[in-house]
Residue, then its C-alpha position, 0 to 999 in steps of 0.5 A: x587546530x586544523x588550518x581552516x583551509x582544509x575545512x573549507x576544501x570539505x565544505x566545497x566538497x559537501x557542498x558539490x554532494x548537497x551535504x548539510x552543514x551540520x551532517x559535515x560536521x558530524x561526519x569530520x568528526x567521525x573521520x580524525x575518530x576513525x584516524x585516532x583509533x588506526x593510530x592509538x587502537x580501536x578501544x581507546x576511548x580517551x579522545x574527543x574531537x570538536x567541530x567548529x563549522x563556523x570558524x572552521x575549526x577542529x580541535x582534538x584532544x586526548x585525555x591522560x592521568x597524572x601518575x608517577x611511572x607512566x606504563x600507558x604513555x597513550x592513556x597516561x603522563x608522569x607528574x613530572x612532565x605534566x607540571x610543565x605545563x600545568x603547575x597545580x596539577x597532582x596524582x591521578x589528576x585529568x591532563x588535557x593535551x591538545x593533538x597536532x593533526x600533522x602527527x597522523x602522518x601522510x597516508x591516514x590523512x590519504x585514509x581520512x580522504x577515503x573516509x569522507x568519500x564513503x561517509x558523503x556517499x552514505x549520507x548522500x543515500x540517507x538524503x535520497x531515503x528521507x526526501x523520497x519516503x516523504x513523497x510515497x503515495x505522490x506520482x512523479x514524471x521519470x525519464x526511462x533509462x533501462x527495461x529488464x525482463x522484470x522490471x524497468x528502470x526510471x531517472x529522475x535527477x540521476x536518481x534510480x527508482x523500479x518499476x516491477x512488473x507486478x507494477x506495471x499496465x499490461x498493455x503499455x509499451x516502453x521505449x528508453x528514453x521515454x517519460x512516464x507516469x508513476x506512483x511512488x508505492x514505497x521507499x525501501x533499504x536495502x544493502x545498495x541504500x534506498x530503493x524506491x519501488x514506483x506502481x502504475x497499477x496500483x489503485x491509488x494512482x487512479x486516484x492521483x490522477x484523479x486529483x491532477x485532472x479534476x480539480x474539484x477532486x483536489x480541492x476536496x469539493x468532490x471525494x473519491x469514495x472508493x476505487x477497483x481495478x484490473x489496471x490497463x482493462x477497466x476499473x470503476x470508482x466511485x465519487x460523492x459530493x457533499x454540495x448538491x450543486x455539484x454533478x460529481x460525475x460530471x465533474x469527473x468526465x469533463x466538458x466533452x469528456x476531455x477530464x476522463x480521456x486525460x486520463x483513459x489516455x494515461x492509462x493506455x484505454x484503460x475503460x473507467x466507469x465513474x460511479x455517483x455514491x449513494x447510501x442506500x445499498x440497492x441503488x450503489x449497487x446496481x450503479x456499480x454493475x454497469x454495463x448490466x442492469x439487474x431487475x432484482x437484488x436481494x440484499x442481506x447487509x448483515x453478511x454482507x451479501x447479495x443476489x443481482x438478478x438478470x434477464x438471461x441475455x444480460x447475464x454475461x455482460x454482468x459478469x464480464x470476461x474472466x468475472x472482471x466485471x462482478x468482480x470490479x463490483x463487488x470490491x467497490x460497494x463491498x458486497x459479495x455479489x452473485x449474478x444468476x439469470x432470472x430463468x433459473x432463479x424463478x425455477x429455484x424460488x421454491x427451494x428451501x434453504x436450511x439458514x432459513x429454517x427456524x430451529x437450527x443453531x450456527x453450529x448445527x447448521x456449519x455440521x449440516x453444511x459439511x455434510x452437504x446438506x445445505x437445502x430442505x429436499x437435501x435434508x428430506x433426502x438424507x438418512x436419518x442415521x446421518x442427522x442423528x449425528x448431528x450434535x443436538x439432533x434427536x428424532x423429534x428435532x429431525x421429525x420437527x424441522x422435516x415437518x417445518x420444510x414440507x410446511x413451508x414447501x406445501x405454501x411454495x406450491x399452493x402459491x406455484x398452482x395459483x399462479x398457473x391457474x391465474x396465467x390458464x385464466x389469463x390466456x383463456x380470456x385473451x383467447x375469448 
């Protein structure tokens, strides 16, 4: 048996690192396995070792077979010397002796020191993985301890985490020894152990914040439906409440607006536009495009797609700088969005689109369109030989879908002059 000193210099010693109880044993046990293989071979396997935290008790033992000339004096013990000890026992019998941790001598036991510095660093790292992966997607406030070209370097309790650049706000500004603000994106193994990898642009952070300002959003009462940023420019998210007492938006923007500044202020002026939910698709989306105000929108849910008309002055503010605005839009309501001026739409409402025609296939029509043949006046246009080859055209299909598209354009413009002559009429009365 090991003096029981000794384990409680281990046990001081673990419990310094914050190391467990249970992990110590294991890790002592480790380490006399680790002395026994540099003193007997790595490939013996005939020893155990046993850990008694609670007594503070280790125990050792080696296994050997009973056998009249002993040739493995490691493995085996003659029957001679084994009754000694054992009188009942006989040939190929189980001898069980009992090892004096002394016989490792000074320098294993100087081995065995280093073993447990290593294994408690180990275990020390493993801690860190397990505390801090069960905390992705929560947000920590760190002390800034280093800044790097590519990443920055934040301490908590003496503990490392990265804040990439990919990660961070453009527009912030890092001072070491600052505090800030980040979302735990993920927990990562790597050679040097844990690497927990911290996102101030990341679209949940926003949320996060969300719930640390506005407690209606923690409790549950309101609900974030969906959020879109371009961090450190603008983002816009879009909430809902169940209870129609509640003003979501309200809610979210705060007496005077002190709830959203909170966190605009976080967010180094990061303009955040709060969206009240609706299910009707129409009203969802013309929320979403704010600033803008479209005067129209053709929706097809199936693709799901749709046209934002605008009055031609509004249509860079729809779009907003480098597209972010439409952009922004688009990811929050989940519908590709294209925004055209009422100008050109009202001069292209009498095209004719080949996915409208009736008669033409998907397959047909992806063929069409890698022609480049994607209007009725394209088709009108295009030589016949080159619709032939199309896969199922024949002339009297070709002759029946031209005939559709002039069909359908001769409506546009009968329609076209009667709306002339209604304004030549109109005009002509306010002139009387």
């Amino acid at each position: 048996m090991i003096n029981k000193d000794i384990i409680e210099a281990f046990v001081a010693i673990a419990r310094d690192k914050n190391i467990d109880r249970t992990n110590l044993g294991t890790i002592i046990e480790e380490l006399f396995m680790s002395l026994i293989h540099k003193k007997y071979g790595e490939d013996r396997e005939n020893f155990s070792v046993i850990v008694n935290m609670d007594k503070g008790e280790i125990e050792i033992y080696q296994e050997k077979t009973v056998v009249e000339e002993v040739i493995d004096p490691v493995c085996e013990i003659s029957l001679e010397e084994a009754l000694i000890v054992e009188p009942d026992l006989e040939i190929d019998d189980v001898y069980i002796d009992i090892i004096n941790p002394a016989s490792f001598g000074r320098r294993l036991i100087n081995t065995a020191k280093q073993f447990l510095s290593q294994k408690i660093r180990e275990v020390e790292k493993m801690s860190v993985y397990d505390e801090y992966f069960k905390k992705v997607g929560e947000v920590i406030l760190g002390t800034i301890h280093q800044i790097q070209r590519d990443n920055l370097f934040v301490n908590i309790d003496k503990i490392e985490m990265k804040l990439p650049r990919n990660q961070q706000i453009g527009n912030d500004r890092y001072r070491r020894g600052d505090n800030i603000r980040a979302l735990i994106k993920s927990v990562e193994w790597s050679s040097k152990g844990p690497e927990i990898i911290l996102s101030r642009s990341d679209s949940e952070f926003l949320k996060k914040l969300f719930e640390m300002e506005v407690p209606e959003v923690e409790d549950g009462i309101i609900e974030i439906k969906h959020v879109s940023r371009a961090p450190g420019d603008r983002s816009k998210v879009v909430v809902f409440s169940s209870d129609r007492r509640i003003d979501a938006v309200g809610s979210c923007v705060g007496m005077r607006g002190s709830r959203i500044q909170a966190i605009v202020r976080e967010l180094n002026g990061e303009k955040i536009d709060i969206i009240n939910y609706s299910e009707r698709p129409e009203i969802l989306i013309s929320r979403a495009l704010s600033p803008a105000n479209p005067i129209d929108l053709y929706i097809d849910e199936d693709r799901p797609y749709v046209v934002a008309v605008f009055e031609d002055d509004e249509l860079p503010i729809a779009i907003g700088r480098n597209g972010q605005n439409i952009r922004l839009a688009s990811e929050v309501t989940g519908y590709s969005i294209d925004a055209v001026k009422k100008s050109d739409y009202e001069g292209d409402k009498t095209e004719i689109y080949l996915d409208e025609i009736d008669g033409i296939t998907p397959s047909q029509l992806e063929e069409l369109t890698k022609l480049n043949l994607t209007t009725g006046n394209d088709f009108l246009d295009a030589d016949r030989k080159t619709l032939l080859s199309v896969n199922g055209f024949g002339d009297k299909t070709v002759d029946k879908i031209a005939g559709i598209i002039l069909e359908k354009l001769d409506v546009f413009n009968s329609e076209s002059n009667e709306d002339d002559e209604s304004e030549n009429n109109i005009e002509e009365v306010e002139s009387v």
